[in-house]
C-alpha positions in Angstrom: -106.3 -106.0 143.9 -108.3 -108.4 146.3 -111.6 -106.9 145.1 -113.3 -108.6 141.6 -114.0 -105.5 138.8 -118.0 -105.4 139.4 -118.7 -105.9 135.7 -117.1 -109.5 136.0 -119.4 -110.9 138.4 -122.3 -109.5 136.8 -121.7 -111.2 133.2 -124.2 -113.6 132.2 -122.5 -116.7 133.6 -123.3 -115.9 136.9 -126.2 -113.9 137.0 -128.3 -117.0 136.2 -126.9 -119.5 138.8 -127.0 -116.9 141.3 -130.6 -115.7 140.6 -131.6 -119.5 141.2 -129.8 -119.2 144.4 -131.2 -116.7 145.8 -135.1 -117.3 144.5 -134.3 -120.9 146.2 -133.5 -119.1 149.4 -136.4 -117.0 149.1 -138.8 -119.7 149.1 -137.3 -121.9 151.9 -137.2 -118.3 153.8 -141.0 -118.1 153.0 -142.2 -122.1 153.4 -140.1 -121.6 156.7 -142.1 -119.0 157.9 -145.6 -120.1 156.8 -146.5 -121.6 160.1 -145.6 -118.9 161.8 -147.3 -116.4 159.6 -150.7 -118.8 160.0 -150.4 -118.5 163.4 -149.8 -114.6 163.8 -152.7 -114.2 161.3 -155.4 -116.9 163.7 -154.4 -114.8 167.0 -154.7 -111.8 165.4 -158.4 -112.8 163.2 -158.9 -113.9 166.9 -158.3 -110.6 168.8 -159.7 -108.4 166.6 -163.3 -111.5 167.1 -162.9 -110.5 170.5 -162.5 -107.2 170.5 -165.7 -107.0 168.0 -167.7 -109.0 170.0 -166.7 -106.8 173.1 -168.1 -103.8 171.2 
């Protein structure tokens, strides 16, 4: 078999390492995409002034 048994790469040796992994990515993912978010969330606080002021 090519294919690992699932209950060997879920023993406790690996679950740590690859929860750091992935938490790691997870915030790189998010302080990657904090300008952007800041920058949807000004147009958008923006748009909706305007559109307020408009009515």
């Amino acid at each position: 078999m090519s294919a690992a048994p699932i209950d060997s790469t879920l023993d406790d040796a690996s679950i740590g390492p690859t929860l750091v992994r992935v938490t790691l990515l997870v915030a790189i993912v998010l302080v990657a995409a904090l300008p952007e978010i800041a920058v949807a969330a000004a147009a958008l606080g923006t748009w909706l002034a305007r559109i307020g002021i408009g009515f």
